[in-house]
C-alpha positions in Angstrom: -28.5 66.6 -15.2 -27.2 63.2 -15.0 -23.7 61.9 -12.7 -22.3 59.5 -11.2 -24.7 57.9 -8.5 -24.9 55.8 -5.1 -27.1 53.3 -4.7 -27.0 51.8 -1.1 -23.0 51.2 -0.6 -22.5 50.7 -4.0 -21.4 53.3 -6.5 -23.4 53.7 -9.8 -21.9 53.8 -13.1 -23.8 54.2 -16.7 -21.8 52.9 -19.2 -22.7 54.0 -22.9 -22.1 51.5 -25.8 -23.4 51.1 -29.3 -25.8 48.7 -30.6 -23.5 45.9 -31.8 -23.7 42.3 -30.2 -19.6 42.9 -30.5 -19.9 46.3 -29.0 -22.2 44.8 -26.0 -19.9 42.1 -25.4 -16.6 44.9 -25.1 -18.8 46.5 -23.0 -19.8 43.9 -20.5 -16.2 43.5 -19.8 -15.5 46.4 -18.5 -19.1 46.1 -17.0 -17.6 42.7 -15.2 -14.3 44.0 -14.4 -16.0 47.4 -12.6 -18.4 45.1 -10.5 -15.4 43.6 -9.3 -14.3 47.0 -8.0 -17.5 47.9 -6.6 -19.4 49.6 -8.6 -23.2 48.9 -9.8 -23.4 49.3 -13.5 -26.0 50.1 -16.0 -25.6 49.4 -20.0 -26.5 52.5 -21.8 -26.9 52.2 -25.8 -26.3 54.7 -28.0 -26.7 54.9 -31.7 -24.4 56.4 -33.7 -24.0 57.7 -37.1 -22.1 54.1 -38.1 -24.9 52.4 -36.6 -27.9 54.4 -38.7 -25.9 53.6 -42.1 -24.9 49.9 -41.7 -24.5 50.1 -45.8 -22.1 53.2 -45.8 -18.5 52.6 -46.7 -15.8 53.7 -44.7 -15.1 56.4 -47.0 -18.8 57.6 -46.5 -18.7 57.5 -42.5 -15.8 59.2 -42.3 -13.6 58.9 -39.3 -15.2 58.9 -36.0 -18.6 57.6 -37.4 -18.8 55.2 -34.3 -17.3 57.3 -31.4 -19.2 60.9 -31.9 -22.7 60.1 -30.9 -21.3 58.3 -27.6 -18.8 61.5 -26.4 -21.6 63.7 -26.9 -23.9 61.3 -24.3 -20.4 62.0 -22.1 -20.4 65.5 -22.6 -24.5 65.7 -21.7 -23.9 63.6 -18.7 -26.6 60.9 -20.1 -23.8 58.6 -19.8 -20.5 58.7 -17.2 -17.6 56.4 -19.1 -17.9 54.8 -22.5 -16.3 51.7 -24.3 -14.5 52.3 -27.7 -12.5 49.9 -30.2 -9.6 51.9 -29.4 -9.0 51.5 -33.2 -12.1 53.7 -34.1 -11.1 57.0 -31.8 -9.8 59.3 -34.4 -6.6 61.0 -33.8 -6.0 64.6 -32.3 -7.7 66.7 -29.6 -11.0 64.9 -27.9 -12.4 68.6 -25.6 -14.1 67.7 -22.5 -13.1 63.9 -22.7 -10.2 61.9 -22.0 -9.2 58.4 -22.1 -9.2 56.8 -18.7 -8.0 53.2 -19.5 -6.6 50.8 -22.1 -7.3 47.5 -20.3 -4.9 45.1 -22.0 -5.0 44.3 -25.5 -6.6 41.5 -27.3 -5.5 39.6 -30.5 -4.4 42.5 -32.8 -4.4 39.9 -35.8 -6.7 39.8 -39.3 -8.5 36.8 -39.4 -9.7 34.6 -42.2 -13.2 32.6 -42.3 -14.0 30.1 -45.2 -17.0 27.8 -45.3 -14.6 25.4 -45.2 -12.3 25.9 -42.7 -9.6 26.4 -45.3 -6.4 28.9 -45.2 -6.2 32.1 -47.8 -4.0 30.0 -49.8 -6.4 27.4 -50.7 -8.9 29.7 -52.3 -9.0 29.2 -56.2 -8.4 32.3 -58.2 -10.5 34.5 -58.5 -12.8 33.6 -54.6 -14.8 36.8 -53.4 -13.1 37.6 -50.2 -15.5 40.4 -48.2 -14.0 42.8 -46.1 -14.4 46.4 -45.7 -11.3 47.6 -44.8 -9.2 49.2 -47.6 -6.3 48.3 -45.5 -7.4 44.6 -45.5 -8.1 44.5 -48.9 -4.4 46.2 -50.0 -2.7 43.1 -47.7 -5.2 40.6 -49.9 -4.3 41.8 -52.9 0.0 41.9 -52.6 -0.3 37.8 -51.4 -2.7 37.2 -53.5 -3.3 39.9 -56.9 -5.8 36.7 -58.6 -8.6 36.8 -55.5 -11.6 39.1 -56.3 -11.7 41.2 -52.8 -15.4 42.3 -52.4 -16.5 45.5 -49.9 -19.2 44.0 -47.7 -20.9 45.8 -44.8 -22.6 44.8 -41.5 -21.8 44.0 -38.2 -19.3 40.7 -37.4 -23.2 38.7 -37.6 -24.2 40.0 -40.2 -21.2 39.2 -42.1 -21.1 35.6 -41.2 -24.6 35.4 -42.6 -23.3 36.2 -45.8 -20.5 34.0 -46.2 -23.0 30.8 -44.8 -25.6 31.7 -47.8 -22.8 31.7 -50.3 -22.3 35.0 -51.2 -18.5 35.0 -50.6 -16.2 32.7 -50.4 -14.4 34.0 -47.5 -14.1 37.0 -45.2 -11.4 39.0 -43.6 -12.2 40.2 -40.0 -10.3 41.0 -37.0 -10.0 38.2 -34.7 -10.6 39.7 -32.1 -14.1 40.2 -33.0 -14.7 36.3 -33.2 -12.7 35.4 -30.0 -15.0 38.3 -28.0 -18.5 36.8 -29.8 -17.2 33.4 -28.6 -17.0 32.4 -32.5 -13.2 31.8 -32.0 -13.1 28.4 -33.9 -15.0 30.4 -37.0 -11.3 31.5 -37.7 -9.1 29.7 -40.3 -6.6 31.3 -40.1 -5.0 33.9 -37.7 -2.8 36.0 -40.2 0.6 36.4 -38.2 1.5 40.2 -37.8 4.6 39.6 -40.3 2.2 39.1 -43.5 -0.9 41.4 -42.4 -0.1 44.3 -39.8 -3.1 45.4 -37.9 -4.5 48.4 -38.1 -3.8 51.3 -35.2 -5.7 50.5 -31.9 -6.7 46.8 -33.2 -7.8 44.7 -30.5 -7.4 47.2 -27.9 -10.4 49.2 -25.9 -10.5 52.3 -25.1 -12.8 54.0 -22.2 -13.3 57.3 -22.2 -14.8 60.1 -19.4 -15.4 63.4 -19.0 -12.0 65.5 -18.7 -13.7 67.1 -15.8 -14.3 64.2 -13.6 -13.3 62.6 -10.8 -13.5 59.6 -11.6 -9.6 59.1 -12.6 -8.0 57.5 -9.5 -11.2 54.9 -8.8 -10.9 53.6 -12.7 -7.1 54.5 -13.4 -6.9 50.5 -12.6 -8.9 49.7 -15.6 -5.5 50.9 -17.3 -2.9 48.9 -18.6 0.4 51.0 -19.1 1.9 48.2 -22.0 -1.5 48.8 -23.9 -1.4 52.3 -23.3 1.5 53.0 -24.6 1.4 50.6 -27.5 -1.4 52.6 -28.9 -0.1 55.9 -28.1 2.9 54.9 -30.4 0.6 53.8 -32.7 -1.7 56.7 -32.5 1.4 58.8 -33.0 2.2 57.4 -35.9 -1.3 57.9 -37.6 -1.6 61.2 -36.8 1.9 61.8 -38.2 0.8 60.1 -41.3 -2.5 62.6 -41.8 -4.4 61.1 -39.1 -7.7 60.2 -41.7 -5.7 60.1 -44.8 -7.1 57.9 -47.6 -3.9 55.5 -47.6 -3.9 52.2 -46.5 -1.8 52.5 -43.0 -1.3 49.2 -40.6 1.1 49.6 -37.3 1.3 47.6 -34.1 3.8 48.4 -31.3 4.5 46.3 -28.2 6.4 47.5 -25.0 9.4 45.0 -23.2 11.7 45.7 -20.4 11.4 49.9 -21.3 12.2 49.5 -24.5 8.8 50.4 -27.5 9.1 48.7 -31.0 6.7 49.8 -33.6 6.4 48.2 -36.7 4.4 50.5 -39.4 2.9 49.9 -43.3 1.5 52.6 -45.8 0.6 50.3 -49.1 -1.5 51.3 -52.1 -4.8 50.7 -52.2 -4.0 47.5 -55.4 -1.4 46.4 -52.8 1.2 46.8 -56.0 3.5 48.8 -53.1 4.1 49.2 -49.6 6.8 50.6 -48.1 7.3 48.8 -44.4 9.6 50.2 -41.4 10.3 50.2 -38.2 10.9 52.4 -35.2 12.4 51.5 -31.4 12.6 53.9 -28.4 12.0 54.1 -24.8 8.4 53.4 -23.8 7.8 57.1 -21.8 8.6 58.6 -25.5 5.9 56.5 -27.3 4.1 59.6 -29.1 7.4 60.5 -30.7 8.4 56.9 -31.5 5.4 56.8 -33.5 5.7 60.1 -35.3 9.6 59.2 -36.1 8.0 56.1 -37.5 6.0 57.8 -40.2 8.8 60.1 -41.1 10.8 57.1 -42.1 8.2 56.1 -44.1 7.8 59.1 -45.8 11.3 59.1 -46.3 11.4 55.8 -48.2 8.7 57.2 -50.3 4.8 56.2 -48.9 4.9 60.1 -49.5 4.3 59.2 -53.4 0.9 57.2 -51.9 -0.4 59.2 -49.0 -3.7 60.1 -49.6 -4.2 58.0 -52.9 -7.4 55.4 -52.4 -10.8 55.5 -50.5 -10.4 55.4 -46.7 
């Protein structure tokens, strides 16, 4: 059985990560940051069930497509800690893990990339816009009902090969997946929050041990309580909603001076409605400041959408 090990003076740490140049590059920062602290560190990849079936939709993979594979190296002790997109953690009870860390968050913003270097608003009618998100593709379509918004798969590469040849005319991504590639200036525009909120956990990280551990107080550092509690608000509010529902749900929370706001959206899948609110509270009661969230959605009616659309 595997653990944590010493090498010398230095303590040894196996991080597991999947394949993904994006995923690599996540993981190399907390890699860099646990150096740092003291600790050797070895990369550990692990392939997952999103990772065998590039092609598959979201609707296909299911939630948690990308974080399984990696808790059951945890729970094996192959690995000792590994690095999520905290936006990829499905909601409810994780047995024998836990979350150690949200280091602080990233851009939580949608991007868009054109060939060009053009905004959405100077596509033409009727330009393929790839994205994969059914959350993405709801914003799209209530700016902008005359674009034609296409699913495309692949990692953030992969993606960009396909707009260069020509097969769309733009994409939608998150930008944070540009900035951590070092393909930053690939983004024409960086959608502000108030036109296309970001899905739940976007641009955060999320690393994860075994429950049984004792590695909490030597990586509790990695943790920052602003993020934390942002995405536990956010986290609280997805679950509320029906954690893998088949709606279209965005929400993003941010934490200042004590106080949490979270903004929340739950749109049709067309983007013909979406009902938008928002929720304030003290930061220690973020999990309920997220669940009153969703039931004043509900209460303006997203009810008459929830669980209408792929996922």
């Amino acid at each position: 059985m595997g653990g944590v090990t010493t090498v010398g003076e230095a303590r040894r740490l196996r991080i597991g990560t999947r394949a993904s140049a994006l995923a690599r590059a996540q993981t190399r920062l907390i890699s860099e940051t646990l150096k740092a602290l003291g600790w050797e560190t070895e990369e550990v990849v692990v392939q997952t069930a999103g990772d065998r079936a590039p092609n598959a939709s979201p609707a296909e993979l299911g939630r948690g497509a990308f974080v399984a594979a990696l808790e059951r190296a945890l729970k094996d002790r192959s690995i000792d800690i590994a690095v999520h997109s905290a936006k990829d953690l499905p909601t409810g009870d994780r047995p024998a893990v836990t979350v150690i860390a949200y280091p602080p968050r990233a851009d939580a913003r949608d991007a868009i990339v054109t060939c060009d270097g053009g905004p959405l608003a100077s596509l033409p009618p009727g330009a393929r816009v790839g994205t994969s998100s059914p959350r993405r593709r709801a914003f799209l379509f209530s700016e902008r009902n005359d674009l034609s918004v296409v699913p495309i798969r692949g990692n953030v590469d992969t993606r960009l090969a396909k707009l260069d040849r020509g097969d769309f005319d733009a994409l939608c991504v998150a930008a944070v997946g540009l900035d951590r590639l070092g393909l930053a200036g690939r983004a024409a525009e960086r959608l502000p929050l108030g036109r296309m909120l970001p899905a739940v956990g976007q641009g955060a990280l999320a690393v994860q041990i075994r429950a049984d551990d004792d590695l909490e107080g030597d990586l509790r550092s990695l943790d920052d309580p602003m993020t934390r509690q942002a995405v536990t608000a956010e986290r609280g509010f997805l679950n509320a909603m029906g954690g893998g529902c088949r709606t279209p749900l965005a929400a993003h929370a941010v934490c200042n001076n004590g106080e949490l706001t979270i903004d929340g959206a739950a749109l049709d899948p067309d983007g013909g409605q979406a009902f938008f609110e928002r929720s304030t509270g003290p930061t220690d009661e973020a999990a309920r400041i997220g669940s009153q969230l969703a039931d004043r959605l509900l209460a303006l009616g997203a009810d008459s959408i929830v669980g209408v659309g792929p996922t």
